[in-house]
C-alpha positions, -999 to 999 in steps of 0.1 A, spaced: 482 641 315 449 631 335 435 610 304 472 595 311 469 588 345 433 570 341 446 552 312 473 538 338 447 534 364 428 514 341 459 489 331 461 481 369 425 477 379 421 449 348 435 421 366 416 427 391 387 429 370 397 397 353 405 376 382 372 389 404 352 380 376 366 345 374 363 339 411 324 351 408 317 323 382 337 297 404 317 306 437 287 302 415 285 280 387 265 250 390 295 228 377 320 243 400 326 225 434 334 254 455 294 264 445 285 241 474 308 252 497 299 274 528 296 310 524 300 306 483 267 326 475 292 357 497 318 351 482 302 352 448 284 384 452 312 399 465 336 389 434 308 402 410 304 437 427 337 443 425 340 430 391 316 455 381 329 485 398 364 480 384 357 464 345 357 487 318 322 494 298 320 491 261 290 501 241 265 484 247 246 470 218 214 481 205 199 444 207 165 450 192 161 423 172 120 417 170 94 440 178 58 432 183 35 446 162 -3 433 154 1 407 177 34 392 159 70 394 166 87 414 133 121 410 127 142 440 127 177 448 113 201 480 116 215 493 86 234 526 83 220 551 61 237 579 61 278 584 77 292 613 89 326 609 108 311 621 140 278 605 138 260 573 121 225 578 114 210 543 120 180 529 103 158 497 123 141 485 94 118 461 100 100 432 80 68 445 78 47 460 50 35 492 69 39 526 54 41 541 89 55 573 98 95 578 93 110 597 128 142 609 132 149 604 168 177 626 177 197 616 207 216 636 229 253 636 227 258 641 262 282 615 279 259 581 272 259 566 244 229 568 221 219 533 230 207 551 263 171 556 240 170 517 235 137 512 249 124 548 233 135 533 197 120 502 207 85 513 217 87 538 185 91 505 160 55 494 172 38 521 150 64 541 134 101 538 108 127 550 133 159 567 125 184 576 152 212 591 157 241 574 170 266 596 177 304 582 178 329 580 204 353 619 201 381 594 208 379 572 182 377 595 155 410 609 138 420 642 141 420 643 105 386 647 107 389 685 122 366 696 152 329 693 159 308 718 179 274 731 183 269 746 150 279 712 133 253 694 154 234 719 135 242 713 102 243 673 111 205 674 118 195 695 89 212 666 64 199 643 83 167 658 78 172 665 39 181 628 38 151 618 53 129 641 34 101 665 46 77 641 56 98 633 85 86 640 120 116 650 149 115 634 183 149 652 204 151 641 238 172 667 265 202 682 254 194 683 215 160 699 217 178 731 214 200 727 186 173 705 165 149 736 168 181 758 154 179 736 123 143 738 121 147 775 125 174 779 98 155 755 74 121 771 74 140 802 69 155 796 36 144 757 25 107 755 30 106 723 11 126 706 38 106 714 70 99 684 88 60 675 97 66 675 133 94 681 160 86 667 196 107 678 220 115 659 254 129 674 288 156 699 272 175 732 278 154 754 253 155 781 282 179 774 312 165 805 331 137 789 339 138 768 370 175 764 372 189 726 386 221 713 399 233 713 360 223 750 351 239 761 384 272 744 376 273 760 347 265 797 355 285 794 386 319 783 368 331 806 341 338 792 310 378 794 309 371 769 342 358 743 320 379 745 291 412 743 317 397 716 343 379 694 322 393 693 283 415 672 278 434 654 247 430 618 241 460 590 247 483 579 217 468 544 220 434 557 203 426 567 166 414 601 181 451 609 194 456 641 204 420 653 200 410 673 225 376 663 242 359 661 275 366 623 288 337 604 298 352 588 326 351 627 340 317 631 329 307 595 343 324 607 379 298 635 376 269 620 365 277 595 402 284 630 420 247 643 413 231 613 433 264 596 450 239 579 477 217 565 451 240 549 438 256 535 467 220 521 479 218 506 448 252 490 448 244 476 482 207 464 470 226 446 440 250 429 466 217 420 489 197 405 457 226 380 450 225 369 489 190 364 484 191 345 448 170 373 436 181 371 398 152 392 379 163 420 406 202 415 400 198 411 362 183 446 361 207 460 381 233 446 356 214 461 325 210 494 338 245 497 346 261 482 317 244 511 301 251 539 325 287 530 330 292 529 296 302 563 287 319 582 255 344 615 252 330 644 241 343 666 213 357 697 233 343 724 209 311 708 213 310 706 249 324 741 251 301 758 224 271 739 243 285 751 279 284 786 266 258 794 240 230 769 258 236 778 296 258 810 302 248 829 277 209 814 263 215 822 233 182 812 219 159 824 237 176 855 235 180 855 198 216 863 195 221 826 184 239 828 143 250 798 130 270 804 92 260 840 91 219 834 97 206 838 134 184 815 144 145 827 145 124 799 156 95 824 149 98 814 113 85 781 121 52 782 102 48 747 93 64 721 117 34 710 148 56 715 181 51 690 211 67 693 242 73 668 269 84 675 308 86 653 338 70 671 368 101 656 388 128 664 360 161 671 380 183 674 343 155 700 326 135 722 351 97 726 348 94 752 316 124 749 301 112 728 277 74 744 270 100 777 267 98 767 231 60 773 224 70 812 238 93 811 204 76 793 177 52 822 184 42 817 146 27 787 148 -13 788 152 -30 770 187 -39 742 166 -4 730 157 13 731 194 8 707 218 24 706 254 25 678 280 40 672 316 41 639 333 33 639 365 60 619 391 79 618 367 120 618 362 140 629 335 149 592 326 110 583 329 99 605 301 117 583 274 119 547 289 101 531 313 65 522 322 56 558 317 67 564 287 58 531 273 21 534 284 19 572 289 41 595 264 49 568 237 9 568 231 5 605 231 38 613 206 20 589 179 -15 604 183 1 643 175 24 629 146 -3 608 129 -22 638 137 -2 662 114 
């Protein structure tokens, strides 16, 4: 009934949407009289903010379509190269004749969608072939197509990592660092022909006990028959997904907003100062940074559930008690896949050491193959796009995989 009622709430808010967006471009546009009216630049910015707090967010596009490298601009085109119905795994090939590394960038299916790693795919295409995955909206995928959870994330990587072949090297960033080393666990347990060169792993849950945040509080705090009655939901009739059950984004936007509600409000208000001002670099970042964070996706309830309660009630891998199809899930049999791990000393998602946790269980691996890393002033965001990780991590990921 919820998804219901916001569906509702949406149909009323979209003339609104609709009409504030046209009075922002008459109170603006150069060819418009009322531009050069008295207080227009106000009433502009006023129409836009609230444009963009009530207008829905699609999916934002991956709009890479050059990267530099050598000094010239290469063309670069997506192609799909592998479907599954919950996820695409998306190829950026680019017109180049470089036998560079192939990654497998793993994104987190977590709320955003996977075009939140744009500029970490971006910086990758400099120096390496990049994969990602880009995982689909719960709601627009038919019921037909049966549930998804934790395990299935599993099984997802591991063919995408068969596809890709064993010269592959793995770059997860937050929540799938934990079930990407379950597939590297499961496949150097029983296919040692398919273990991937390298597997970087970038501000994730590997062990929640350590230095627990907002997020691992929430979650021990709250049984897990609270989440499954307060926040699952089944999708509207009006979507392919109908009668799906999955955890809504516009609940998980509301908390992402609840986590920092006075940055966001300062940045709101700095938006609505920057068009006073005619500050349009300012404005226009504001704009892309929001067209991206507003722009969430429903969840697959299983998913969400089995991550709730496997990753951060019960840790079940750094415990060991993790079995996915009948195996449990030993990252101690990683023998040959180098490890790199990646914090941000001012990670609020990840706490410090949840993320090196994973050296403590690829206890297997010799010194020489493990490499850990923490960036210092540094948010969760900030480790995979940015200045920092453009100048900082970026550099140091494609030293270790050309490394190995």
């Amino acid at each position: 009934m919820l998804y219901d009622l916001h569906e509702l709430q949406r149909s009323f808010l979209a003339p609104l949407a609709a009409f504030t967006d046209t009075g922002s471009q008459l109170f603006s546009n150069p060819y418009s009289p009322l531009a050069y009216t008295p207080l227009s630049r106000q009433f502009a910015a006023t129409y836009e903010l609230v444009h963009r707090l009530g207008k829905d967010y699609e999916k934002p596009a991956w709009n890479i379509p050059q990267v530099r490298i050598s000094a010239h601009d290469v063309p670069v085109t997506e192609e799909i190269a592998l479907s599954r119905p919950f996820c695409r795994l998306v190829r950026f090939r680019r017109d180049a004749r470089r036998h560079d590394p192939r990654v497998l960038l793993v994104a987190p299916l977590s709320g955003h969608h996977a075009t939140l790693l744009r500029d970490t795919a971006r910086t990758l295409l400099a120096a390496h072939d990049v994969y990602v995955t880009d995982w689909l909206d719960a709601r627009m995928v038919p019921a037909s197509e049966g549930t998804f959870g934790l395990d299935d994330y599993v099984r997802y990587v591991q063919d995408f990592i068969r596809h890709l072949g064993p010269d592959v090297h793995v770059i997860s960033v937050c929540q799938p660092t934990v079930p990407v080393l379950a597939a590297v666990s499961l496949l150097a347990s029983e296919e040692a022909s398919c273990q991937p060169r390298t597997m970087t792993m970038m501000g994730g849950p590997i062990d929640c006990r350590k230095s627990p945040t907002q997020v691992n509080r929430l979650a021990t705090t709250k049984s897990y028959a609270w989440f499954e009655d307060n926040l699952i939901h089944r999708v509207p009739a009006r979507y392919p997904g109908a009668g799906r059950k999955v955890y809504p984004g516009f609940l998980q936007h509301a908390g992402f907003v609840a986590m920092n509600p006075d940055r966001h409000l300062r940045s709101h208000y700095d938006f609505y100062m920057h068009l006073l001002r005619g500050d349009d670099s300012d404005a226009e970042a504001h704009r892309r940074f929001y067209d991206e964070y507003n722009a969430v996706l429903d969840m697959p309830a299983r998913f969400y559930l089995d991550t709730i309660r496997t990753v951060f009630q019960e840790f079940q891998l750094p415990r060991g008690t993790w079995v996915v199809d009948g195996r449990r899930v030993d990252p101690a049999a990683i023998q040959r896949t180098a490890l790199l791990t990646i914090e941000g000393s001012l990670d609020d998602i990840s706490g410090e050491g949840q993320t090196h946790a994973a050296h403590d269980l690829c206890r297997s691996l010799p010194r020489s193959m493990r490499q850990s890393y923490t960036a210092e002033h540094c948010g969760h965001y900030g480790i995979f796009s940015g200045r920092r990780w453009r100048e900082q991590i970026c550099p140091k990921i494609s030293a270790f995989i050309r490394s190995h």
